[in-house]
C-alpha positions as CSV (number, residue, x, y, z in Angstrom):
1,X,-11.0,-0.1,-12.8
2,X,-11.1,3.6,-12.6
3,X,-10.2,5.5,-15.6
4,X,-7.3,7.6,-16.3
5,X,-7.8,11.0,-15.1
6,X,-4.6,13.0,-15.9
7,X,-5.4,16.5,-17.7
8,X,-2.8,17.4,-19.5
9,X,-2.4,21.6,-19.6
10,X,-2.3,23.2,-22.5
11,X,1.1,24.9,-23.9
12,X,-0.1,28.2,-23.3
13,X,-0.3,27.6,-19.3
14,X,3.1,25.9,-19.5
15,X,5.1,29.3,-19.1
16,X,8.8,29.8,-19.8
17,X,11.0,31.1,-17.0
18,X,11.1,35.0,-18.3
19,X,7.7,35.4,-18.5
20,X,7.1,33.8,-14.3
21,X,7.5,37.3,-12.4
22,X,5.1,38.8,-14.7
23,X,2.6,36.3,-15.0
24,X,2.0,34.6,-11.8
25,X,-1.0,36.7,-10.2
26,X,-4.0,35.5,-11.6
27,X,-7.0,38.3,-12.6
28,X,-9.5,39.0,-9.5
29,X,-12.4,37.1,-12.0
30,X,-10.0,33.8,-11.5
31,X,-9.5,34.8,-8.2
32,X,-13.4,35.4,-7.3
33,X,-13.4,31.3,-8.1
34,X,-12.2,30.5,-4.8
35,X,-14.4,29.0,-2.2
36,X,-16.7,28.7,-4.6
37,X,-16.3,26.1,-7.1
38,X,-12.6,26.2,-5.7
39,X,-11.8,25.7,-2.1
40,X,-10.2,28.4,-0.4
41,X,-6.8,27.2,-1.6
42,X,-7.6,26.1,-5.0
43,X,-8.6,22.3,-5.1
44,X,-11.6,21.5,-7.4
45,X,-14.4,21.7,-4.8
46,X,-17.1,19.3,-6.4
47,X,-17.1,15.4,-6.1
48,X,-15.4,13.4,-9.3
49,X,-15.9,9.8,-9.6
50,X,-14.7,8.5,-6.8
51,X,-13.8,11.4,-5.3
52,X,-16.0,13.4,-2.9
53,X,-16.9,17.1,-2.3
54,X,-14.8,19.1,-0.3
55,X,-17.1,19.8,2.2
56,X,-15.1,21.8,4.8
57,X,-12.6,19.2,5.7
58,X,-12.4,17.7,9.6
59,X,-12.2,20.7,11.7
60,X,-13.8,19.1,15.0
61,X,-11.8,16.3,17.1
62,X,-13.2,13.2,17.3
63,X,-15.0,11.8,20.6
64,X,-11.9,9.9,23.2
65,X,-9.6,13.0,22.1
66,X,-7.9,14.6,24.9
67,X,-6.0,17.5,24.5
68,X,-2.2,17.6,24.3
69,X,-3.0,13.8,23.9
70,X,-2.6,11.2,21.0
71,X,-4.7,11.7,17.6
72,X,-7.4,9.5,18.2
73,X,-8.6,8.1,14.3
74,X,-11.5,8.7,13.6
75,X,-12.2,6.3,10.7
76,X,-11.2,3.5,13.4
77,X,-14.6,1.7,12.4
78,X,-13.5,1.6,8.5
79,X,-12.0,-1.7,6.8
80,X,-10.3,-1.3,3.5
81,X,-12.3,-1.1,0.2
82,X,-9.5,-3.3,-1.4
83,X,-6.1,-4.0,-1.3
84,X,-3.3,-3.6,-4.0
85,X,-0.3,-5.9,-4.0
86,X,2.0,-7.8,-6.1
87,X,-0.8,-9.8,-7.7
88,X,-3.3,-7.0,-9.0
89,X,-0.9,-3.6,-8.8
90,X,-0.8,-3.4,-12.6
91,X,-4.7,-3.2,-13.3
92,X,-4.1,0.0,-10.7
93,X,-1.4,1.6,-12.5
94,X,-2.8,4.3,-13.8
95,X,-3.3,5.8,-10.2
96,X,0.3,4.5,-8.6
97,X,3.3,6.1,-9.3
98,X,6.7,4.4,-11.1
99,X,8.2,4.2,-7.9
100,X,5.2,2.4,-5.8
101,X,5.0,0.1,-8.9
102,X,8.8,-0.7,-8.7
103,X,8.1,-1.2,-4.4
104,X,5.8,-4.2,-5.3
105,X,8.2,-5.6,-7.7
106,X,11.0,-5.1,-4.7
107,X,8.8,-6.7,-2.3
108,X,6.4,-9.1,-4.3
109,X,5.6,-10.7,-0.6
110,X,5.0,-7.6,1.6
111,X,4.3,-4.8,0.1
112,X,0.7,-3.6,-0.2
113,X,-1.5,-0.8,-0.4
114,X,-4.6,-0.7,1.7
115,X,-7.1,1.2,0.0
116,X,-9.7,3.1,2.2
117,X,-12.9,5.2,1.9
118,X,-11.8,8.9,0.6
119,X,-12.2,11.7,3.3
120,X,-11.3,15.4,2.0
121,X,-10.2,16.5,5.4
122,X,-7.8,18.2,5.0
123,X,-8.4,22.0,6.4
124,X,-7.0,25.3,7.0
125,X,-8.0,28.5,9.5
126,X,-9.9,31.3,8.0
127,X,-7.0,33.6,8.1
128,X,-5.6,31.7,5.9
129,X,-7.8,31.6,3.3
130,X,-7.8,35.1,3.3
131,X,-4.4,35.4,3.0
132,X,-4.8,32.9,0.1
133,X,-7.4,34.9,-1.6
134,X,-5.0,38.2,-1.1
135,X,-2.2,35.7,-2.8
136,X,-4.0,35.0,-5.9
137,X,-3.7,38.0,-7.5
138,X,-1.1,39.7,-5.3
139,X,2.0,36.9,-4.9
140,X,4.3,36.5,-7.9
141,X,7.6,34.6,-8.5
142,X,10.6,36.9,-9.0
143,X,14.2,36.3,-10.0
144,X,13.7,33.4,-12.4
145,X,11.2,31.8,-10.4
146,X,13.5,31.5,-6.7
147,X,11.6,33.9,-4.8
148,X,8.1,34.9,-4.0
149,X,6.6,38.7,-4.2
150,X,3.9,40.4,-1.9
151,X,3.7,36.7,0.2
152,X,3.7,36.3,3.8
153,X,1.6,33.6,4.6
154,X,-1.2,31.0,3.3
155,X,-1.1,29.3,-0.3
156,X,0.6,31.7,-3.0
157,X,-0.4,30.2,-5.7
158,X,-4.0,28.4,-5.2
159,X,-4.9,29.0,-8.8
160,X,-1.3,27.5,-10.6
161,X,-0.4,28.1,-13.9
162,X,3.3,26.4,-14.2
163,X,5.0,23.7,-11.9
164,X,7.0,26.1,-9.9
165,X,3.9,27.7,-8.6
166,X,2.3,24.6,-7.6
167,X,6.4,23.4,-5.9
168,X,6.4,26.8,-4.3
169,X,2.7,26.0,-2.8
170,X,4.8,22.9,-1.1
171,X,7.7,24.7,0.1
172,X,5.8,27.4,2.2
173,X,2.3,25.7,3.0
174,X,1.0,26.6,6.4
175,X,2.3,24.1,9.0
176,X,0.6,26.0,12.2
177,X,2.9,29.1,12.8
178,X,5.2,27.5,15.1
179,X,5.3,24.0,16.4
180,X,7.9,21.9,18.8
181,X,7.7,17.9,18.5
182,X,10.2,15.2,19.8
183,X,10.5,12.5,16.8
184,X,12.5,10.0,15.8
185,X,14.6,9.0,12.6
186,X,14.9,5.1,11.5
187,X,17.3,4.0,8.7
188,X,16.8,-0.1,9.0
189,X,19.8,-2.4,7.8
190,X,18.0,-5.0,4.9
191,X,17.4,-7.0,8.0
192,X,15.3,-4.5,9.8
193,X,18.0,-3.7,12.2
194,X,17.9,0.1,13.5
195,X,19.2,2.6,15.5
196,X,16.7,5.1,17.3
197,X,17.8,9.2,16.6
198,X,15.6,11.0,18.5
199,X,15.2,14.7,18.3
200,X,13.5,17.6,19.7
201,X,12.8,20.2,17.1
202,X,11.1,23.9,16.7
203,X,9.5,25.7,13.9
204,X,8.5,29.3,13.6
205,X,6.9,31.0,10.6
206,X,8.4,34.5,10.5
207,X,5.0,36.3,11.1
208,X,4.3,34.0,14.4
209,X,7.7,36.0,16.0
210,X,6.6,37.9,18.8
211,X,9.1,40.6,17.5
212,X,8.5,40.2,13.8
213,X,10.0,43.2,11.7
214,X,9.3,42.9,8.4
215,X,12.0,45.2,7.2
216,X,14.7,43.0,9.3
217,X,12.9,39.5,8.0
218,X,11.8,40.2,4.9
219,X,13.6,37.3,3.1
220,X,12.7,35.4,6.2
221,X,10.4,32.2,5.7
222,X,10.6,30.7,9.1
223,X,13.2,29.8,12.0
224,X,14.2,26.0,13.1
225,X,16.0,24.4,15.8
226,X,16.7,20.8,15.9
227,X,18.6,19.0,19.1
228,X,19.7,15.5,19.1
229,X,18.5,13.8,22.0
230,X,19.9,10.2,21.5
231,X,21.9,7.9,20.9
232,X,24.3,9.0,23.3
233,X,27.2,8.9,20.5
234,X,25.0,11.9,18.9
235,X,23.3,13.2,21.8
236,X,23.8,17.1,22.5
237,X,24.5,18.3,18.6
238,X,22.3,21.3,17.4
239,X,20.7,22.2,14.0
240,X,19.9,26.3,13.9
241,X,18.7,27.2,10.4
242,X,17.1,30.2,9.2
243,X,15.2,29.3,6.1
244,X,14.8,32.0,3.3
245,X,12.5,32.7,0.8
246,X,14.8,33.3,-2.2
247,X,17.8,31.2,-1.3
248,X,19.5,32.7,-4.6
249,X,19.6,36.0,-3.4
250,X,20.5,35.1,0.4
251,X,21.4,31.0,1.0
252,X,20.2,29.5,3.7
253,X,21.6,30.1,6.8
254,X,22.3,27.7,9.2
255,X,24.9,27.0,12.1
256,X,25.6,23.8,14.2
257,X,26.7,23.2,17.7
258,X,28.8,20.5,18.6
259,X,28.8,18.8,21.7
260,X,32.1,17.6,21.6
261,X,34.0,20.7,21.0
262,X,31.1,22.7,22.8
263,X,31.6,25.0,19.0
264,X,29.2,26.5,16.5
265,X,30.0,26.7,13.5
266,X,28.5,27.9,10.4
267,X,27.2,25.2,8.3
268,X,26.6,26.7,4.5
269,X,26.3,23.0,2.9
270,X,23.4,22.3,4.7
271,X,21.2,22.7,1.1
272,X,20.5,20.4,-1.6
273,X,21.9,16.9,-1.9
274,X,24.2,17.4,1.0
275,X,23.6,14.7,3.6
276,X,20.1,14.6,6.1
277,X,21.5,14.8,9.9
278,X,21.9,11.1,11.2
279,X,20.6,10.0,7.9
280,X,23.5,7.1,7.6
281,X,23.7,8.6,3.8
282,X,19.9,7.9,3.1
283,X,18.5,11.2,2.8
284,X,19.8,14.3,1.0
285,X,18.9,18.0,3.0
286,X,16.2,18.8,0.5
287,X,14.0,15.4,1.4
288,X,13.5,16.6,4.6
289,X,9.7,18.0,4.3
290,X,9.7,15.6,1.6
291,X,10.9,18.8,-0.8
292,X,12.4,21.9,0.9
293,X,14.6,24.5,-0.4
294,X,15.4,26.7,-3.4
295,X,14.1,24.7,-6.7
296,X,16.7,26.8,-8.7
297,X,18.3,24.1,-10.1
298,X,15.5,22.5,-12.0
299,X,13.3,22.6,-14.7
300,X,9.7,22.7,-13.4
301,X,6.9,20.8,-15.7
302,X,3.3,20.8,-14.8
303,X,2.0,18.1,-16.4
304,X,-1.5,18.2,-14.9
305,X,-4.2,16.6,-12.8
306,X,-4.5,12.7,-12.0
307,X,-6.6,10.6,-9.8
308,X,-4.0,8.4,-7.6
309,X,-3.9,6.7,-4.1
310,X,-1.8,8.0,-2.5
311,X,-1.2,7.8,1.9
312,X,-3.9,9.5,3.3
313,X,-5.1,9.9,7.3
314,X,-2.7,7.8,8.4
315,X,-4.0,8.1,12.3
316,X,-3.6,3.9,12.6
317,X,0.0,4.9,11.8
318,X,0.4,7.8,14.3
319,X,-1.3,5.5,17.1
320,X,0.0,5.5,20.6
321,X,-0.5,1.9,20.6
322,X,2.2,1.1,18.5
323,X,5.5,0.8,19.5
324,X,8.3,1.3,16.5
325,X,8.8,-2.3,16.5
326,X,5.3,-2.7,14.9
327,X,6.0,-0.3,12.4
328,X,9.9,-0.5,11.6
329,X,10.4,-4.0,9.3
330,X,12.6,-4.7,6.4
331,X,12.2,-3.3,3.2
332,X,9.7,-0.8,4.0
333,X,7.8,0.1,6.9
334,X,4.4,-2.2,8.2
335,X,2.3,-1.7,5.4
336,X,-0.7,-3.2,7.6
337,X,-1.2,0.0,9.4
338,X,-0.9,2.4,6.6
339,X,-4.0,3.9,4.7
340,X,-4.3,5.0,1.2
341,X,-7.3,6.7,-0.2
342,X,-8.3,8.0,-4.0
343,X,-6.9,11.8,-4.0
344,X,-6.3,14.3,-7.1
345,X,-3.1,15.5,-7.3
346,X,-1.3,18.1,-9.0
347,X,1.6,15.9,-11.3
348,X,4.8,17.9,-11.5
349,X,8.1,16.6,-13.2
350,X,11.6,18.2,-12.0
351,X,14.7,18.1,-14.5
352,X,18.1,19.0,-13.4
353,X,19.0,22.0,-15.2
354,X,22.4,21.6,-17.6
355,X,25.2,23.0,-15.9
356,X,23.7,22.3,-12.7
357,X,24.6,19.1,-9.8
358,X,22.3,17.2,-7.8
359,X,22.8,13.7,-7.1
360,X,18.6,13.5,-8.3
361,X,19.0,14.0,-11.9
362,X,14.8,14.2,-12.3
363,X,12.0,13.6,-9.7
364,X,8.4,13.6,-10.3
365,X,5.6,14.7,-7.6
366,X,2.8,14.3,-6.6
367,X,0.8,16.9,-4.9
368,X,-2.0,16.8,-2.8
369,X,-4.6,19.4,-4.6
370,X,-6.0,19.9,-0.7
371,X,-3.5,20.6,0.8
372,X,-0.5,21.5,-1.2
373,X,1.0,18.8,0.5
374,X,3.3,16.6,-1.6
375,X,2.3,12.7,-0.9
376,X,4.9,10.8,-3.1
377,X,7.7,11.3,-4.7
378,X,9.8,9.6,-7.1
379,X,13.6,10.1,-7.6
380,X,16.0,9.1,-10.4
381,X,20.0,8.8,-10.2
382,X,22.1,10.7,-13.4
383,X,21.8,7.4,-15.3
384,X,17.7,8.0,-15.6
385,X,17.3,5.1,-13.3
386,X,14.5,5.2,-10.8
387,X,16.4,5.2,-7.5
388,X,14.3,6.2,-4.3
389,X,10.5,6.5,-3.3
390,X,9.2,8.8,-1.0
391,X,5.8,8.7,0.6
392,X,4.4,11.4,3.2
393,X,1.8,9.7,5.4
394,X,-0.7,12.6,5.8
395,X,-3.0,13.2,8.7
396,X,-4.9,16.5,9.4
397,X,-4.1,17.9,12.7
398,X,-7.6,18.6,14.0
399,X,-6.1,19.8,17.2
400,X,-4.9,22.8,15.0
401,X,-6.2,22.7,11.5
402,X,-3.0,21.6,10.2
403,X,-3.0,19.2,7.3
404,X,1.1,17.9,7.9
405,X,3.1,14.9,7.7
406,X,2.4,12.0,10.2
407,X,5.6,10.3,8.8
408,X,7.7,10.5,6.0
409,X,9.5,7.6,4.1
410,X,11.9,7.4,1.8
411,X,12.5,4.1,0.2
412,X,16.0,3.4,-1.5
413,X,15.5,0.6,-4.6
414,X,18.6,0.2,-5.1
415,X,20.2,-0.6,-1.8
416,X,16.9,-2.4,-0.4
417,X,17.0,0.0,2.8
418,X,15.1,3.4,3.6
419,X,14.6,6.4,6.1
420,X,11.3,7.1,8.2
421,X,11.1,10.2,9.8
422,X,8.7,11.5,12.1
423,X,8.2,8.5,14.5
424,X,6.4,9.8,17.9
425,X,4.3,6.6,19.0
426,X,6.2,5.7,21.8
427,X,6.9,9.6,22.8
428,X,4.6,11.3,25.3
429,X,1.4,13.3,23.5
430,X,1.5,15.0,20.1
431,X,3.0,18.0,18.3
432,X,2.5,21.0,19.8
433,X,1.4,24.2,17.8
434,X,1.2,27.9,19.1
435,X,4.2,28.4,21.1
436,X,5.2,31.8,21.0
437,X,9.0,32.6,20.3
438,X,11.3,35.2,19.3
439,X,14.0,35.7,16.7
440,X,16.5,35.9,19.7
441,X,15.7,32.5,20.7
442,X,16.9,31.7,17.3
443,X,20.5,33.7,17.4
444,X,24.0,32.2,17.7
445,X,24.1,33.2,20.8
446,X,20.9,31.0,22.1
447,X,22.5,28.4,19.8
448,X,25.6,28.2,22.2
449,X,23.8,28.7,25.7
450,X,21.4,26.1,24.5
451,X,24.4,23.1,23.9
452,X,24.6,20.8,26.4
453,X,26.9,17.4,27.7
């Protein structure tokens, strides 16, 4: 069995909330680090153990890829190294979080791990590791920690020093600009039973406006759209949302259009533990993305490096071959077509602060050192309980060097059911990244022309 590899950080690294706005730039000599024996965004560049060299990550698609088509996998040829289940989880516990421990105790008979080769291909453009590079010792947290300084794109924080840093590299990685994708949203009854919610969604980074003003957008992060497209019952309802930076200083807006009353209305309690849209009550707003929104109301820990498996190119899971019937079962989704590998990950723990709500009282992540990317999750109720489990099946986008989510799961342990989100097999091609937009095609006014039924 592979050894423990967590590194704790020293005290002096763990900084206290005051000191964040002053400290969070590191000195050009750290800086100078990256792409070197750092990768352009920060992740240990040298092969550990297990682990190989970063190497560049997978920028070229693989032969049978057409574009606008389906990934096409392009470890199709590999078979699993081992697999981890009920039987043989415990000798792996050292690289498995709480929650995936407490899935095989859920699910002694299903639940399982396939453990593949590690590939470190995960990837970004050069623009934005030079935007990274300018971050490192030009972005800094401001006003307690809820807002970043000097940032506009790339990874703000590549060389962290506290677990806010590392939180804030999820919350604003790159996710290609702007992107559109039709996906659909599960929430299986125990039995497996489900309900299709199809929607059609937009993002757009502020800087990928076509009339991008940086004094009018300034606490802008990016701009996104999502329409309902089924079931009928649902079918015609509109998410607008402009997402801010500091979300303290200037909530979140966001507005909703209702097919029924053919109405928008603002929507202020679209943050935090309020309800996911469709979501049947199994998501909160802020597990969209896995994490999203202002981390305010926690306490941020960086505990330090560890060697886990965690989901990882998960093209046999995006495959157009699959219909969601091969994927959707109960308990958990088909285990047989998911794919973990050995990654390092950045090990943050999130405490609700006193005085604050949240129905997560604490929550512990894992974060992909590649990409930024958090790849699990675990989540405990008020009574310290371990309650849900999320995973975020990775893939790199190839197609536009865009490490991003293939699917995103969220298991509840308490009420044996869970959400996936991000379900495309069955839809027509792939995400597509690039689209130009601007901020008027975000307005109310778009909102209401663009309600339907």
């Amino acid at each position: 069995m592979i050894k423990s590899t967590i590194r704790v950080l020293g005290s002096a690294l763990i900084l206290s909330l005051p000191m964040l706005a002053v400290e969070a730039a590191v000195p050009a000599a750290e800086a100078a680090k990256l792409g070197k024996e750092l990768t352009p965004v920060g992740a240990n560049k040298a092969a550990s153990g297990d682990i190989p060299a970063w190497t560049g990550g997978l920028l070229q698609p693989p032969a049978g890829y057409t574009k606008g088509g389906k990934l096409v996998d392009p470890f199709t040829d590999e078979k699993p190294l081992f697999v981890i289940d009920s039987s043989n989880y415990k000798q792996y516990a050292d690289h498995i979080s709480d929650g995936q421990q407490a899935m095989f105790e859920k699910y002694p008979d299903s639940y399982r791990m396939p453990v593949y080769p590690t590939h470190r291909t995960a990837a970004y453009s050069d623009s934005i590791y030079q935007e990274t590079a300018r971050n490192a010792t030009a972005t800094k947290l401001v006003d307690g920690g809820n807002g970043l300084e000097n940032y506009v794109q790339g990874t703000p924080f590549p060389i962290p020093s506290n677990g806010l840093e590392v939180i804030w590299n999820h919350i604003v990685r790159y996710r290609g600009g702007s992107v559109e994708r039709t996906i659909g949203q599960v929430t299986p009854q125990e039995n497996g039973a489900y309900t299709l919610v199809r929607f059609q969604e937009e993002f757009t980074f502020r800087d990928k406006l076509t009339d991008y003003n940086p004094d009018k957008d300034d606490n802008v992060l990016f701009y996104f759209k999502q329409d309902v497209l089924s079931p009928a019952r649902l079918a015609g309802n509109v998410l607008l949302v402009h997402e801010t930076l500091d979300q303290v200083k200037e909530p979140r807006k966001a507005w909703i259009y209702n097919a029924g009353s053919r109405k928008v209305r603002r929507a202020p309690a679209i943050a935090y533990d309020s309800p996911g849209t469709a979501s049947d009550g199994m998501r909160t707003s802020d597990n969209f993305d896995l994490y999203n929104g202002a981390p305010d109301r926690y306490e941020w820990k960086l505990v330090g490096k560890q060697d886990m498996y965690i989901p990882y190119n998960s093209y046999k899971l995006k495959s157009g071959q699959l219909k969601y019937d091969d994927i959707v079962q109960p308990g958990h989704i088909n285990q047989d077509v998911t794919r973990y590998e050995l990654h390092r990950v950045w090990k943050v723990e999130a405490t609700l602060k006193d005085g604050m709500r949240h129905v997560y009282a604490k929550r512990v992540f894992y974060i992909d050192e590649d990409s930024w990317q958090a790849a699990v999750i675990d989540h405990y109720d008020g009574r310290g309980l371990l309650w849900r489990v999320a995973e975020g099946h990775g893939v790199m986008y190839y197609n536009a060097t865009v490490p991003w989510y293939g699917l995103e799961v969220l298991y509840d342990l308490t009420s044996g059911r869970y959400l996936a989100l991000g379900l495309d097999n069955e839809e027509e091609g792939s995400f597509v990244f690039g689209g130009e937009r601007s901020s008027r095609d975000y307005s109310t006014s778009a909102l209401r022309r663009s309600g339907r039924r």
